[in-house]
C-alpha positions, 0 to 999 in steps of 0.5 A: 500500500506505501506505493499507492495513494488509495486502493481504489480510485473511481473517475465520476461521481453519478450513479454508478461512481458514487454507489461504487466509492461508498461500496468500496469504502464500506468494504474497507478499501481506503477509497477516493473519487475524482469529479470535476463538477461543484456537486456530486452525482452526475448527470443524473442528480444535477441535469437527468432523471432527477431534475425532470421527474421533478418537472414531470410531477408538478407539471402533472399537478398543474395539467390535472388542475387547469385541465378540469380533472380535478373538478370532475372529481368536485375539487374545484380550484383556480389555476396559474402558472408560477414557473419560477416556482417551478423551477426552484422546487426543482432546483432543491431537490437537486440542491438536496440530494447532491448534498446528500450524497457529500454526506455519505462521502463524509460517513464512510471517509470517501475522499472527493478529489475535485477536478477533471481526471485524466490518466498519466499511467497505469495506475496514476491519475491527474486531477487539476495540479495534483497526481495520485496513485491507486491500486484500482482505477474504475472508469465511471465518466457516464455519457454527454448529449450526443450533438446532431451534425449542424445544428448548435446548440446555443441552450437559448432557442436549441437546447439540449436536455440540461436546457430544456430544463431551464426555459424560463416562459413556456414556450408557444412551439416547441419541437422535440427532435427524437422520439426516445425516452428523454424527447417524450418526457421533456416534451410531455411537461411543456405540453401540460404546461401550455405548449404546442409540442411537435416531435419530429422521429427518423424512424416510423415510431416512437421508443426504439428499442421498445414492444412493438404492443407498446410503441404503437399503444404510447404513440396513440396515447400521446396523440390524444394528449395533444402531442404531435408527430412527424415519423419516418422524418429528418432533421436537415438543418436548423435556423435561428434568428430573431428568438425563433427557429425555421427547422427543414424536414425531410422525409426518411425514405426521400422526398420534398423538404418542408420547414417548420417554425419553432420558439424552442427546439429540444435535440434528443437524438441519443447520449454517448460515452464520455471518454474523450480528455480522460488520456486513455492512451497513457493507461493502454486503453482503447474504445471500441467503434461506438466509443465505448470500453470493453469488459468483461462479466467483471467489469475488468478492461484489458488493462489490469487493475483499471476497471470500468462501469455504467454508460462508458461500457455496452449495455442500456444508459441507465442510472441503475444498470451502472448503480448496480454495477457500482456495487458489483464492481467494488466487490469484485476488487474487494476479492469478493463475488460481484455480478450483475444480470444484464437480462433483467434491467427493467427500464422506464419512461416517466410521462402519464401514463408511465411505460415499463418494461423489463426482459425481452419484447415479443419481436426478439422472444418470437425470434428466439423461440416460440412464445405465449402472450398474456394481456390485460387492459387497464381500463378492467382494473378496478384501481385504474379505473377508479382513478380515472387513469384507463389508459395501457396495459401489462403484457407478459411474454413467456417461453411456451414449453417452460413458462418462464417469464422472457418479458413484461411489458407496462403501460399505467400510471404507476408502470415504473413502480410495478415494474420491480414485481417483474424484475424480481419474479424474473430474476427468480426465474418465474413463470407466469403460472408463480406470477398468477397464483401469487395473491396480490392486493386488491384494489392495486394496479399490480393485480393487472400484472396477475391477470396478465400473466393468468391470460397467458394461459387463457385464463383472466378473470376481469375480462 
């Protein structure tokens, strides 16, 4: 140890860097963790997932209100729009939590070395004026909005997402161009907030990478919503002047070029690895063609003792893949077993309703193998329906030989919290016939999830 500053030194502070720091400390490993923003906890807690749910939630308060939902219910109020408000409450949470996580810092003696990391070795690092040594090195720089060639981002009119968090007047157009995760939320709160949102998507639907049941079932959804799309449609450049943005659309397949005006437009098209300025080269390392560093089931690069996680490697850019592989990642170097399940990382898009899904969608299952299908509408469950929220469905896709569950999948208001019955069923092997026999409360959303997995056999009650 007299050659070494630290046993282990984690480059990033979000989700994946911060859970392993506080892992490694707690395993008794002298610990350190290089960030080079004021707070601690990366995109994450101070620009992504925490900072929106916070726009989200009160941006749906406000929506139920003006809408006349709430009347309909016999709560009658007056509605206004204080944004500042808004904002500020939006700005606490981060304020809190990032603050929080310098706690747990301070609790379990990780040492935060503030500046911007870069390797002048094997085993050594530069942070701002200061060179330290460390036996374990694990790369945890997370991902960055990824730019679309020709168009700036000036974070006044075109924003990225860290901007579109910031807009200081509801904008009267807002285009969102990509129709992923981040585009919908983000699109979703202006729209409840009075904007006329537009989204613009390269291919002919929404969520990528999602069940093609859910896809098709969010797009009609969000359409009611008053959200607008142009699918099968490209971007090919962007104007700004006088405060206003003229876009020029292509369609994807070729054809006539149309423009569109804008007081604001989001460019969500995707986030890439943060590899760049970290000296890789110096330690031996290389990123593969999509920018990413390759590990193996361990999370060990090809050069010993550096180590990697979260979106800086393959696999879903996600906070809690990268939490989970945090935890895995400080075990392994503390000599214990650390593994994560790649096959069950359940994801979620916060707009109302929520979209979950966790495993395989039917397309891939069906190609791997024959397959059973169960469905159930929320509009028959009885909380759903209660609450006025009849929107989606749950889905579970199971092998037709051995019933295990390959997949569920999740449109409801509450879809990102009945996800995790899911995940875990799965991650014990469940089959769809445990799911159905397992008692569920009533009356709860989840008891969908039970009658989705009986209709697998045929078998529902309420429809």
């Amino acid at each position: 140890m007299a050659d070494y500053d630290f046993d282990v030194l984690i480059i990033g502070s979000g989700p994946g860097g911060y859970v392993a720091a506080i892992r490694a400390a707690q395993l008794g490993l002298k610990t350190a963790c290089a960030e080079s923003r004021e707070t601690l906890g990366g995109t994450c807690l101070n620009v992504g997932c925490i900072p929106s749910k916070a726009m989200l939630h009160a941006s749906e308060l406000y929506d139920e209100a003006a809408s006349g939902r709430l009347a309909k219910l016999g709560v009658k109020v007056e509605t206004s729009l204080d944004l500042e408000t808004m904002h500020a409450q939006r700005r606490d949470a981060v304020k809190q939590l990032t603050g929080g996580i310098e706690f747990l810092f301070k609790k379990n003696k990780v040492e935060w070395l503030k500046g911007r990391a870069a390797f002048t070795g094997k085993d050594s690092v530069r942070i701002g004026d200061r060179e330290v040594r460390a036996k374990n090195i694990v790369i945890a720089t997370g991902s960055s909005v990824t730019p679309l060639p020709g168009v700036t981002v000036d974070q006044a009119v075109v924003v990225d997402s860290t901007g579109a968090l910031e807009l200081p007047r509801v904008p009267e157009h807002l285009v969102v161009i990509g129709g992923g995760v981040i585009g919908l939320e983000l699109g979703s709160v202006w729209k409840r907030l009075g904007a006329r949102v537009t989204v613009v998507e390269f291919l002919d639907q929404i969520l990528p990478g999602m069940d093609g049941d859910v896809r098709k079932e969010a797009n009609k959804i969000f359409r009611k919503q008053g959200l607008e799309f142009k699918l099968s449609t490209k971007v090919t450049g962007v104007t700004v002047e006088g405060g206003k943005a003229t876009l020029t659309l292509e369609p994807a397949a070729g054809g006539a070029a149309e423009t569109i005006e804008a007081d604001a437009v989001l460019v969500s098209i995707g986030r890439r690895p943060n590899t760049e300025g970290l000296g890789l080269e110096a330690a031996g390392l290389a990123t593969n063609q999509r920018g990413q560093i390759e590990t193996d089931h361990s999370f060990r690069t090809t050069v010993p003792g550096i180590w990697a996680i979260g979106d800086v490697i393959p696999g879903p850019m996600l906070a809690h893949k990268a939490e989970d592989e945090g935890i895995a990642v400080a075990e392994n170097i503390a000599g214990l077993t650390g593994i994560v399940n790649h096959e069950v990382i359940p994801s979620v898009v916060y707009t109302m309703p929520e979209i979950a899904g966790v495993g395989l969608t039917e397309e891939v299952a069906r190609e791997r193998g024959e397959v059973k299908v169960g469905k159930f509408p929320m509009v028959a469950n009885s909380r759903a329906k209660t609450n006025h929220e009849p929107d989606g469905f749950v889905k579970v896709i199971a092998d037709a030989k051995t019933d295990r569950v390959l997949g569920v999948w999740i449109i409801a208001s509450v879809a990102g919290t009945m996800i995790a019955e899911a995940a875990l069923g799965m991650e014990f092997g469940a089959t769809s016939e445990d799911i159905a026999y397992t008692c569920h409360a009533h009356p709860t959303h989840s008891e969908a999830i039970k009658e989705a997995a009986m209709a697998v056999r045929g078998k529902p009650i309420h429809i």
